[in-house]
C-alpha positions as CSV (number, residue, x, y, z in Angstrom):
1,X,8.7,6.1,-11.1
2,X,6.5,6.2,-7.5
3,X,4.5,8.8,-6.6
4,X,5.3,10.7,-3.3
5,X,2.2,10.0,-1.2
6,X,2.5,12.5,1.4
7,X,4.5,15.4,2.4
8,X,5.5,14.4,5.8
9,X,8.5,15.3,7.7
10,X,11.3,13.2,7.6
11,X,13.8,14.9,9.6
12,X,16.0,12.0,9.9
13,X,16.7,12.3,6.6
14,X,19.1,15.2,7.6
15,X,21.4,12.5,9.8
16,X,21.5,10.2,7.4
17,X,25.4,8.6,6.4
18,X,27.0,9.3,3.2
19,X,28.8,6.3,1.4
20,X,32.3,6.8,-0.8
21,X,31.3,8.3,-4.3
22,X,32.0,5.8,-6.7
23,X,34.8,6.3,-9.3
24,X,33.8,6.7,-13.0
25,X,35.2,7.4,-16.4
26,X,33.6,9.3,-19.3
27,X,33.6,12.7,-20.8
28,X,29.6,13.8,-19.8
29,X,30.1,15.6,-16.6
30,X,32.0,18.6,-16.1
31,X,34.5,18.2,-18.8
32,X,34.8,20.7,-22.1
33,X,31.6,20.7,-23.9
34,X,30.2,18.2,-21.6
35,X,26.8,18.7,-19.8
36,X,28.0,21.0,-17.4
37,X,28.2,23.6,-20.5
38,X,24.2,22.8,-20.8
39,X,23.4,23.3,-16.9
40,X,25.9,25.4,-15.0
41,X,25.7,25.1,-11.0
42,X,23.9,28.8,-10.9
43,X,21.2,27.0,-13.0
44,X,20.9,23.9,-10.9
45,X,20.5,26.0,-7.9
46,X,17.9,28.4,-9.4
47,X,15.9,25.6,-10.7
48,X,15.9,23.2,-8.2
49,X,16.1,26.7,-5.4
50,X,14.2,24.6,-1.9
51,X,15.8,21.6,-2.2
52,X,17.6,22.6,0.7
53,X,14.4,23.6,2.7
54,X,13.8,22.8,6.1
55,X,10.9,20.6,4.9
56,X,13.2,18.7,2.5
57,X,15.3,16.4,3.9
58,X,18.4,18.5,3.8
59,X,19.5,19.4,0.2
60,X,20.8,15.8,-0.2
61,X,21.3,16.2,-3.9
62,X,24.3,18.6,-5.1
63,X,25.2,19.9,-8.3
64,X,29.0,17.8,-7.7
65,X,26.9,14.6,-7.7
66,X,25.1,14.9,-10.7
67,X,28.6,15.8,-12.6
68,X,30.0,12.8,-11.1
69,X,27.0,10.5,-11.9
70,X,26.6,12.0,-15.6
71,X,30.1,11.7,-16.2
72,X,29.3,7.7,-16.3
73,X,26.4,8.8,-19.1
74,X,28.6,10.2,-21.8
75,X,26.0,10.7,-24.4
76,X,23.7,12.3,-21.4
77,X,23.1,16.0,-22.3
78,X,25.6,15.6,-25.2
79,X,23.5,14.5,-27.9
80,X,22.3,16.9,-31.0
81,X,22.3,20.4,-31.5
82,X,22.2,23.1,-28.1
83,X,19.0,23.1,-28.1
84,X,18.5,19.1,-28.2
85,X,20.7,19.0,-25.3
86,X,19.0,21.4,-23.5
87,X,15.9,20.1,-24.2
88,X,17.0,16.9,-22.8
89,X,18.4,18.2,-19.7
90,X,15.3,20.4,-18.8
91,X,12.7,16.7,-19.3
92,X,15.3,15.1,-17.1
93,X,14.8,17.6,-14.2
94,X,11.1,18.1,-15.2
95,X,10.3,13.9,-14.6
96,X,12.6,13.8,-11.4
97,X,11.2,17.1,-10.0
98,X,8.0,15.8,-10.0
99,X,9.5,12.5,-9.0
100,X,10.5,14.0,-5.9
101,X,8.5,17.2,-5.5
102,X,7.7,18.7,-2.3
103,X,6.0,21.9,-3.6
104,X,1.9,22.9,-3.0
105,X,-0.8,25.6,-4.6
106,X,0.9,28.8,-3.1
107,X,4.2,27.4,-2.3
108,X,6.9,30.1,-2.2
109,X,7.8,30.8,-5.7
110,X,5.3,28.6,-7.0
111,X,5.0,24.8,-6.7
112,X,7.1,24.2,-9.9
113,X,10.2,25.5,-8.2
114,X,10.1,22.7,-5.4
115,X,11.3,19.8,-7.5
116,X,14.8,17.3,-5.5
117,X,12.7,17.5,-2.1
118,X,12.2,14.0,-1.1
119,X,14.4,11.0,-1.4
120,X,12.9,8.1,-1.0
121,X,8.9,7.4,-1.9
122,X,7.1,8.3,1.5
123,X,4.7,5.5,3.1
124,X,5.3,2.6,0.2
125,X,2.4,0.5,-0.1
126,X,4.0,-2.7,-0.7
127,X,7.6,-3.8,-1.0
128,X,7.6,-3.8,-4.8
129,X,9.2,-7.5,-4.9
130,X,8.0,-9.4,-7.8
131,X,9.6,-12.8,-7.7
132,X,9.0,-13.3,-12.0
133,X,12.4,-12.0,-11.9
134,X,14.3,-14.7,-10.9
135,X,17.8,-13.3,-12.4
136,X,17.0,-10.4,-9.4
137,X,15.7,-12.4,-6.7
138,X,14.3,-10.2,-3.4
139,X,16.8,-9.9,-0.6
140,X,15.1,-11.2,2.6
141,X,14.0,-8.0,4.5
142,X,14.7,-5.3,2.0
143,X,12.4,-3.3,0.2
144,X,12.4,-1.7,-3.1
145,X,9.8,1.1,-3.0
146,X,11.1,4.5,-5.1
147,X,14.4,6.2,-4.3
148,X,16.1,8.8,-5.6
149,X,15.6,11.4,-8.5
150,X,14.0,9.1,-10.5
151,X,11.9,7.4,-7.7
152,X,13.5,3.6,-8.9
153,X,11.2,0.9,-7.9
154,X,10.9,-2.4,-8.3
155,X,13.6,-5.3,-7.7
156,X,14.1,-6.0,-11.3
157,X,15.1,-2.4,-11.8
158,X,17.5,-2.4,-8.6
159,X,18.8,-5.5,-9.8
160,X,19.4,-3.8,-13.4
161,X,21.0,-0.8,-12.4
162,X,22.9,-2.2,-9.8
163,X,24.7,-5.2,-12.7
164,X,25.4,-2.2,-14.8
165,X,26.5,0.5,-12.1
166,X,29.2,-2.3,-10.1
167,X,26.7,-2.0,-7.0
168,X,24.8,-4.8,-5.3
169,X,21.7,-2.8,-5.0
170,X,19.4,-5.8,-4.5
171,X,21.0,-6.5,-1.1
172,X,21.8,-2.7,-0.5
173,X,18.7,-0.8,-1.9
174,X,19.3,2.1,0.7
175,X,22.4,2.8,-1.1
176,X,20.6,4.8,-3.5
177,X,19.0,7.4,-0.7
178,X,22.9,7.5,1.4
179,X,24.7,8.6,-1.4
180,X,23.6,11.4,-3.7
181,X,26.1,10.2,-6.9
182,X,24.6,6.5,-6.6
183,X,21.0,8.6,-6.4
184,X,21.3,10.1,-9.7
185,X,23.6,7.3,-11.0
186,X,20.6,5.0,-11.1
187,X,18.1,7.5,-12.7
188,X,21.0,8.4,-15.4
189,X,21.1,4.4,-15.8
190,X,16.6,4.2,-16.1
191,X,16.9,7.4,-18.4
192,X,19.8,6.1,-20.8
193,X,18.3,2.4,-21.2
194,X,15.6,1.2,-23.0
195,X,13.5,-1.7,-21.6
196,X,11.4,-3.5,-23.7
197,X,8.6,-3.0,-24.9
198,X,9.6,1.0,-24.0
199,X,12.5,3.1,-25.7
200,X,14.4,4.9,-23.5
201,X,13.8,8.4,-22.3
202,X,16.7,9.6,-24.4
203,X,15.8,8.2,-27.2
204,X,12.9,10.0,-27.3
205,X,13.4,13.6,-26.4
206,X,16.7,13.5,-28.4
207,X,14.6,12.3,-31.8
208,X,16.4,9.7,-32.3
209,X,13.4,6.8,-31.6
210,X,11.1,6.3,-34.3
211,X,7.6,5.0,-33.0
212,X,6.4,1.8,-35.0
213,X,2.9,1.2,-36.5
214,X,1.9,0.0,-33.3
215,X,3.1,3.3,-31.4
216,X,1.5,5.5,-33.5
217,X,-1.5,3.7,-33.7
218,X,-1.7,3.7,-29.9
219,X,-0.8,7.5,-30.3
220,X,2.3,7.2,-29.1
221,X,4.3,9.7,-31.6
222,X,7.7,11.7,-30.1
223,X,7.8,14.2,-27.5
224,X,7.6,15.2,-24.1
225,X,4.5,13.0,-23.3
226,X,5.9,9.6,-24.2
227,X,8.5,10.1,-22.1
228,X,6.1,10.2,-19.0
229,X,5.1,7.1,-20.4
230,X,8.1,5.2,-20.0
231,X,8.6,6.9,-16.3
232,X,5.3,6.3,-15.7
233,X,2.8,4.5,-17.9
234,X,-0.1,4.6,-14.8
235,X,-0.4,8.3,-15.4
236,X,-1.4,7.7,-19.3
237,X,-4.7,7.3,-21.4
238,X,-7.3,7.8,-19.2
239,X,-8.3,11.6,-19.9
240,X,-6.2,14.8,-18.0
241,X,-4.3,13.7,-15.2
242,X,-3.1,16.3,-12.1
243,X,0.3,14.0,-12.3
244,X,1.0,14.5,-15.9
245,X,0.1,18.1,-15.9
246,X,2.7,18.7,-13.1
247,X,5.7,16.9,-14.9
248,X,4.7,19.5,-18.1
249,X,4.8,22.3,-15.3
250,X,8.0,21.3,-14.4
251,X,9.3,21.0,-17.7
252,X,7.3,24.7,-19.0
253,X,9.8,26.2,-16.1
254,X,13.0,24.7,-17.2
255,X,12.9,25.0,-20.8
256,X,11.7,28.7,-20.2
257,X,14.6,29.2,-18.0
258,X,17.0,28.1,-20.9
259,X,15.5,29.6,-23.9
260,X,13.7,27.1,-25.6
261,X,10.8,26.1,-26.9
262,X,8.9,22.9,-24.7
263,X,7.8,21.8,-28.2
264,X,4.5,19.7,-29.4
265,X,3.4,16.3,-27.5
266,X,3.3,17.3,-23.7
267,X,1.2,15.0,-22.8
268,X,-0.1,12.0,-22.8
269,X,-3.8,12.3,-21.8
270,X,-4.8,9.9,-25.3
271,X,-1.7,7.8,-25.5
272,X,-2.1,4.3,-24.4
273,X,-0.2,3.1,-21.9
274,X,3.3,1.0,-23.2
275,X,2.5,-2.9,-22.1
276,X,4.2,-4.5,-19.1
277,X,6.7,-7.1,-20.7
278,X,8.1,-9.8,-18.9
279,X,11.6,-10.9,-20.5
280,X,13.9,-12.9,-19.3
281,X,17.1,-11.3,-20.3
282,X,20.4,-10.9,-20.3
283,X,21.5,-8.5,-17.9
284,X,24.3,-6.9,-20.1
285,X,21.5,-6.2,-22.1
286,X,20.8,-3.2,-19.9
287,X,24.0,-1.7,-19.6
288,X,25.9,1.1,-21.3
289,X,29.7,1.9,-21.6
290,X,31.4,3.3,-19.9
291,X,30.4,1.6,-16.6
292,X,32.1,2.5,-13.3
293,X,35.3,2.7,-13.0
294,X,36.5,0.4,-9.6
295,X,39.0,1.5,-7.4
């Protein structure tokens, strides 16, 4: 969502308190054929193999919680053929590794294998409050600069995720760095749902979203690249980007480490950027069943 802007050390990252796990329902997690069957917890280690470094804050996000949040995402990791799933799994990882990335040129086994190093965005600009989204009004004093896998920024988007997960995120953003299921709860919740004018994430690398005469015209067409788009629409039509060339590093590594093909589209160097649209919606609008199960 943000990009990381440095690499400093935040050690107290390490000491930070861990909230409750919330409760959920659904069949995507670590149940039979769910997406644990796509990513075992010897993959998730491999892939993501320094996000317990001493230079990351602490290996904060476990293999447990991502079962736990996906099992909230049913159709996560579920959806198509083996190697659809897969595919969708490796993006996923790809676009949050870089995300949250912590890796440099000569890194120990390569930059790509630093991805889940960071939490929250480091040094945020601005407070990312923008007060045209009066349904999700700005909590005096908080701030909503990226957190978590998927970097989730913005009030409108705290606001969104919180309505559909059972979590006052607008009052609590830090929720989303103090508890590792909420973390990857959230960018389950951005990856599953589309916003409009954007489909979402899964949409797109599972084939089921069809681009309209506008898309393709703006050269928007299905793969890998769109879906930086949607995370990220900044990195997108201005020529080769460093940003965008490290997601599709990311992903290169993951799909090689399960056996498939990364496919056409990578990038999206020529695509123009999907518009910012301001809608006034309904908030169930951006929420999918099964939803957290309360205690």
């Amino acid at each position: 969502m943000m990009e990381l802007f440095s690499l400093a050390f935040f050690f107290f990252f390490f000491f930070m308190p861990r909230l409750a796990s919330p409760q959920v329902t659904g069949n995507g997690g670590g149940g039979v054929g769910g997406v644990s069957s796509v990513i075992s917890r010897s993959l998730f280690e491999e892939m993501l193999m320094h996000r317990g470094d001493r230079y990351c804050p602490g290996g904060f996000y476990t293999y447990d919680a991502f079962l736990a949040a996906a099992n909230a995402f049913p159709a996560f990791g579920c959806s198509g053929d083996l190697d659809t799933r897969r595919r969708e799994v490796a993006a996923f990882f790809a676009q949050t590794s870089h995300e949250t990335r912590g890796g440099w040129n000569g890194a120990p086994d390569g930059k790509y294998s630093w991805g889940y190093c960071w939490i929250e965005q480091l040094s945020p600009p601005s407070i990312y409050c923008n007060a045209n989204y009066t349904r999700f009004p700005c909590a005096p004093g908080e701030r909503y600069h990226g957190r978590g896998p998927i970097q989730l920024t913005w009030n409108f988007n705290y606001g969104r995720a919180g309505q559909c997960l059972g979590l006052d995120l607008l009052n609590d953003p830090n929720a989303v760095k103090q508890n590792a299921t909420v973390a990857f709860m959230t960018a389950l919740w951005f990856w599953m749902t589309p916003q409009t004018p954007k489909p979402s994430c899964h949409d797109v690398i599972t084939g089921r979203w069809s681009p309209s005469a506008e898309d393709q015209k703006a050269g928007r067409l299905p793969g890998f690249g769109v879906v930086t788009n949607i995370v990220n629409r900044g990195e997108c039509g201005h020529g080769r980007d460093g940003r965008v060339a490290s997601r599709i590093g990311f992903y290169s590594r993951y799909c090689r480490m399960m056996g498939i093909a990364a496919g056409d589209r990578l990038d999206c160097y020529h695509q123009q950027p999907f518009g910012w649209e301001y809608v006034d919606e309904d908030p169930s609008s951006f929420c999918l069943q099964p939803l957290i199960q309360k205690s």
